[in-house]
C-alpha positions in Angstrom: 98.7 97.5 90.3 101.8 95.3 90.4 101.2 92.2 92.9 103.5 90.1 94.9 103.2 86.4 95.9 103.6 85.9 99.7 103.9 82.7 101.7 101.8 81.6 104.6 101.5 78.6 106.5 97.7 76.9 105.8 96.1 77.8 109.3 96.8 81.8 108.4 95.2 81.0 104.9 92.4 79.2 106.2 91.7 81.9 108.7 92.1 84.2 105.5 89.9 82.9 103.7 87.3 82.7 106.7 87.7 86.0 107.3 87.4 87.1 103.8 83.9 85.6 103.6 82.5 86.8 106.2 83.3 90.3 105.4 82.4 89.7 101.8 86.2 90.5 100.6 88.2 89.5 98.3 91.3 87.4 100.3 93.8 90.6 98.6 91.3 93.2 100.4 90.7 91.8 103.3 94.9 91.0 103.7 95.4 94.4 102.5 92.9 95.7 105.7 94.9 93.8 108.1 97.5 95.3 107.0 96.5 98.6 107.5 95.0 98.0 111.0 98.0 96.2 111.8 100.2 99.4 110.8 97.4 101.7 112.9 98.2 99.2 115.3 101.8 100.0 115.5 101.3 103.7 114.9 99.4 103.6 118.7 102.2 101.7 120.6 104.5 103.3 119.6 102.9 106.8 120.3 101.6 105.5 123.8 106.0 104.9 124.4 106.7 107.8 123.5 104.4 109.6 125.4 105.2 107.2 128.0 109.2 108.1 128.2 108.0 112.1 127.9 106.2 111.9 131.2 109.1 110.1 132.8 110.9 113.3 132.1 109.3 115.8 134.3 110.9 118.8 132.5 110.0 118.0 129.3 106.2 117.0 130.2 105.9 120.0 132.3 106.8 121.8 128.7 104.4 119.5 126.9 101.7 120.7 128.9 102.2 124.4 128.8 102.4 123.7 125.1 99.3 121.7 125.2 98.0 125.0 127.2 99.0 127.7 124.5 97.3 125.4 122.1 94.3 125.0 124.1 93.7 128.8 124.5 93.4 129.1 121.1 90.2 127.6 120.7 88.6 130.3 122.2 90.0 133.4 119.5 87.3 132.3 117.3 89.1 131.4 114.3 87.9 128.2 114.4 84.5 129.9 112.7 86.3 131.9 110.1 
């Protein structure tokens, strides 16, 4: 895998490397986990906005939910078993 060299200031690479020991990671792993939590991170917010705007809109949350309702009543065909 091709790497890149990044720059951070010394208290982020301290804290790096403090973290990295504790989890017992290299500082690449444990950089690459943040990363990935961060992103998850992200992910979330912006999903929680977007639901947030939907339910500001009553017509389209009243469609969400009889969506939401369709889906729901097909848990009980059975298919789930198949």
């Amino acid at each position: 895998m091709a790497t890149q060299t990044v720059r951070i200031n010394e208290r982020d690479h301290a804290a790096l490397a403090e973290l990295s020991k504790m989890m017992g990671k290299s500082m690449t792993a444990t950089l690459s986990d943040a990363i990935s939590a961060l992103k998850r991170q992200q992910l979330l917010k912006q999903t929680n906005e977007a639901y947030a705007a939907l339910k500001d809109d009553p017509e389209a949350w009243r469609e969400e939910q009889q969506e939401r309702a369709l889906w729901v009543a097909t848990l009980g065909d059975g298919l789930e078993n198949s």
